[in-house]
N, C-alpha and C positions, 0 to 999 in steps of 0.2 A: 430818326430811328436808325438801329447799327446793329449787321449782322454778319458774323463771321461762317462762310459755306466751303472753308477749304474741307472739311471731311469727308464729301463726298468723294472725292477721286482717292485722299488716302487710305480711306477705307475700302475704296475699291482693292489699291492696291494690294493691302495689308489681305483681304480675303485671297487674294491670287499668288501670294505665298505662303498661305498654309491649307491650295488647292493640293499641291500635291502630296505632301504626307498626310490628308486625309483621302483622298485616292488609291495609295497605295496600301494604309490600312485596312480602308475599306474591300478592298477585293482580297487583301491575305485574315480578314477573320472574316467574311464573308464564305469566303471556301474552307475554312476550317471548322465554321458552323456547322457545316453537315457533315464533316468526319465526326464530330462530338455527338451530336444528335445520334446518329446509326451506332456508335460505337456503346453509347449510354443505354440506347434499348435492350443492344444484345449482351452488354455487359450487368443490366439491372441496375447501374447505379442512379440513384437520385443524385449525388455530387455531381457526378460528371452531365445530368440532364441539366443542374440550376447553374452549371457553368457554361452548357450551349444555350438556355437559352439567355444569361447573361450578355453572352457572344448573338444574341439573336437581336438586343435590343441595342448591340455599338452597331451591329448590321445598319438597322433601321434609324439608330441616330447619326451614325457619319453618312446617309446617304441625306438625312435630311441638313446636317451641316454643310455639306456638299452642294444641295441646292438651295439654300440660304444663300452662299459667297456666288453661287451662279448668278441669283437672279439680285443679289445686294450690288451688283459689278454689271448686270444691264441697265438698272435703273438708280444708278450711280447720282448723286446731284450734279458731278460734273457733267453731266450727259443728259439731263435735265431738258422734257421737251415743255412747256408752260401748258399744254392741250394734255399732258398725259395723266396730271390729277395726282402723280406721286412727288407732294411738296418736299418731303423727306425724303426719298426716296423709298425702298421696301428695307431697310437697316432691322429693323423690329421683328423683321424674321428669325434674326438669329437668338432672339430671346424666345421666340414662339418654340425654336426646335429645341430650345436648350430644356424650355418647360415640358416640353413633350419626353421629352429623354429622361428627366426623373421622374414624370406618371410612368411611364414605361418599366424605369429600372423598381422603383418602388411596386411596382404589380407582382413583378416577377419575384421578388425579394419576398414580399409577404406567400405568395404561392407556393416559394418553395419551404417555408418554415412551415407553413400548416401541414402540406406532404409528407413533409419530414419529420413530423411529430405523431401522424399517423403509423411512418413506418418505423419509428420508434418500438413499438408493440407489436410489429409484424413480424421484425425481424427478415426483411427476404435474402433469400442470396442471393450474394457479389461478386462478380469474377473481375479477380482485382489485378490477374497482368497485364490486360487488354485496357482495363481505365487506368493502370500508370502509368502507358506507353503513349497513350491520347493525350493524357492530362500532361505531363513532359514537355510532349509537342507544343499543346494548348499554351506552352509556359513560355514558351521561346517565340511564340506569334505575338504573344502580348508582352514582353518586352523590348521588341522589335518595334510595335504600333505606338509603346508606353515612350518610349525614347523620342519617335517620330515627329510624337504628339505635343512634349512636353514643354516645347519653347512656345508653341503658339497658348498654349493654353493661356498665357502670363497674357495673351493680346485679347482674349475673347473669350466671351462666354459661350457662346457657342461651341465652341475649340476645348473650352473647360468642359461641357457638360459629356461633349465624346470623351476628352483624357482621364474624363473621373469613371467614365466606367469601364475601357481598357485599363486603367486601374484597378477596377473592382477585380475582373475578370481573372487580371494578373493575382491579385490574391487570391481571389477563388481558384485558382489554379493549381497553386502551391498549398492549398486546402485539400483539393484536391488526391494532389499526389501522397501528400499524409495520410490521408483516408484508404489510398489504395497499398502502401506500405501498410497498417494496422491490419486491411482483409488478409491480405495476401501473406503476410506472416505470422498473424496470428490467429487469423481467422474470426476478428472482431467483427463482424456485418454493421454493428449497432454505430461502426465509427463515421460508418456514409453518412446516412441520415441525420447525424449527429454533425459532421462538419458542413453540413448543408445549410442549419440550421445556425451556427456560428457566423458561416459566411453572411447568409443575410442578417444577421444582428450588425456585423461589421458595416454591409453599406450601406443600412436605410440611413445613418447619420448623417453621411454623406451626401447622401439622395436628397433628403430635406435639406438642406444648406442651400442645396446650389435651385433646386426647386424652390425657395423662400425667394431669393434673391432673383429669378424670374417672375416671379409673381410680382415682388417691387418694380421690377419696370415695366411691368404690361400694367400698373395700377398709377405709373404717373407719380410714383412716391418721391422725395427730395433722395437725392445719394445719402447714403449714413455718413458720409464723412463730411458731407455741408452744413456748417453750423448756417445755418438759416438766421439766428438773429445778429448775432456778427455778422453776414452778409449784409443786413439790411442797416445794420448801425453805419460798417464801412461804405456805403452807400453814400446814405445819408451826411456822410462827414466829407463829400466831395466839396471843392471851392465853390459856392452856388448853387448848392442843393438844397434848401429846405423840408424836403419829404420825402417820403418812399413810400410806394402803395403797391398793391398789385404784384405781390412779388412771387414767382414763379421758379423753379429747380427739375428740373427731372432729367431722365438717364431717355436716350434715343437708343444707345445699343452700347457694348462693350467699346470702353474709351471713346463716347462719343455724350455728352453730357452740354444742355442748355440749358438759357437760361433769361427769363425776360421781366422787365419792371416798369412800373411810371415812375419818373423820374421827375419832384416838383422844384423847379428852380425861381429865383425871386428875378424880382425885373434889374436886367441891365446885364447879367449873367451871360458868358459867352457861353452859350448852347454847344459850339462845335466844341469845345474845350471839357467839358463837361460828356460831354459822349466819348470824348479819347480818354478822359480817366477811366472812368465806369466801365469800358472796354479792358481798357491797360489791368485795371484788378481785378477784375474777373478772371482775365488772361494768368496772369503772374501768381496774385496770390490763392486761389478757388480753382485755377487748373482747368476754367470753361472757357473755351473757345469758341463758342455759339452765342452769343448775347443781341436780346433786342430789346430796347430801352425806347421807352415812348418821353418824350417831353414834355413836361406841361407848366404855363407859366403860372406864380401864385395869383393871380387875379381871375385863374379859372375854376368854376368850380361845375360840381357832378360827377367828375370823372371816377371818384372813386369810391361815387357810390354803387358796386357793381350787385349782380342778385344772385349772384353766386359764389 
């Protein structure tokens, strides 16, 4: 049996270089959340409400990204105590907050379109210099966090699910300020509630994508880009393999993917030989660096008759 445990310290590391540009984001849309909030009541707009509380849920997502990489970097595998019970480590967390951040951003998103279609009909007034002056601001915070954000995002999903929605925010923004040029100049009220309502068309697409793609790894599903039976053909076609059973794929966390099989070779087969290939392809051409591979010679039988 062969397995590869470097990712636990990489992945430590890797969460400890994108500690602090979600730190720093975190506490400048953090405090800019509540200039929006205050600024939205006394200005009436609904745009500038579905843009704080857009800004209410990177809050709540980069603090939970945040303590994902805390506690994925205590209980690192490099640091791995055998009595602690975490064989993986806690890595799964970062897909737990990724999937919470799209329930989140998708809450907020359908909330603010039904609001907004309400006030379609209501018409209220908008005082539109006070939410372009916000919205402006709101526009230079999240290109600030948008920038900060966008190289880790390519590492993590977790990383992704904060950068997709100071994304959002960032367009909602500049929805925003359109909305507050239309009041303000022409005195269209109807164009808040109306770019509110755009806005969240824009992100639930979004929202579900990266929500789908959480739910695939908290479900244990093969990566989309693992041809499964190609694996199992390549497998099977090692020098001294006769079989393949039991074959197993799944995502641990962002860049971090295993992967484990029986593996039936005939008699006289060098075992140690056959575990370095099935290693080496997985590695090279499949891109998984986690592999555990059980042995079994052809003269054994049951093993693969499993009940699940």
């Amino acid at each position: 049996m062969t397995g590869e445990h470097q990712h636990g310290p990489t992945l430590a590391r890797a969460g400890e270089r994108h500690r602090g540009p979600l730190l720093i984001s975190f506490v400048m849309i953090g405090g800019f959340f509540i200039v929006e909030v205050i600024t939205g009541f006394l200005t009436g707009s609904l745009a500038l409400l579905s843009d704080a509380g857009h800004m209410l849920t990177d809050v709540i997502g980069l603090g939970m990204a945040l303590a994902a990489i805390h506690l994925a970097s205590r209980f690192s595998l490099g640091d791995d105590r055998p009595d602690d019970g975490h064989t993986f480590g806690v890595y799964r967390l970062e897909i737990l907050a990724a999937f919470v951040n799209a329930l989140l951003l998708f809450a907020v998103a359908i909330w603010v379109m039904i609001e907004a279609v309400r006030r379609l009909f209501d018409e209220p007034e908008v005082i539109g210099a006070p939410m372009l002056v916000v919205a402006s601001l709101g526009l230079v915070v999240n290109l600030i966090a948008f920038a900060l954000l966008r190289e880790g995002s390519r590492e993590s999903l977790n990383v992704e699910g904060a950068y997709l929605e100071v994304l959002a925010d960032t367009v909602a923004s500049v929805g925003v300020i359109i909305a507050a040029v239309l009041v303000e100049s022409l005195g269209w009220n109807w164009a808040d509630p109306a770019m509110a309502v755009l806005i969240g068309l824009w992100i639930l697409p979004r929202t579900w994508g990266l929500g789908r793609r959480a739910v695939r790894v908290l479900l244990q599903a093969a990566p989309e880009h693992i041809d499964l039976r190609a694996l199992a053909d390549d497998l099977a076609h090692i020098d001294g393999v006769s079989d393949v059973h039991d074959l197993h794929v799944w995502t641990l966390t962002s860049e971090m993917e295993a992967a484990s099989a029986h593996l039936v070779v005939s008699s006289g087969a060098d075992q140690h030989a056959v575990l370095d290939r099935a290693r080496e392809l997985l590695s090279t051409t499949y891109r998984i660096d986690h592999g555990t591979f059980q042995v079994e010679p052809d003269s054994h039988n049951g093993c693969d008759n499993v009940a699940w």
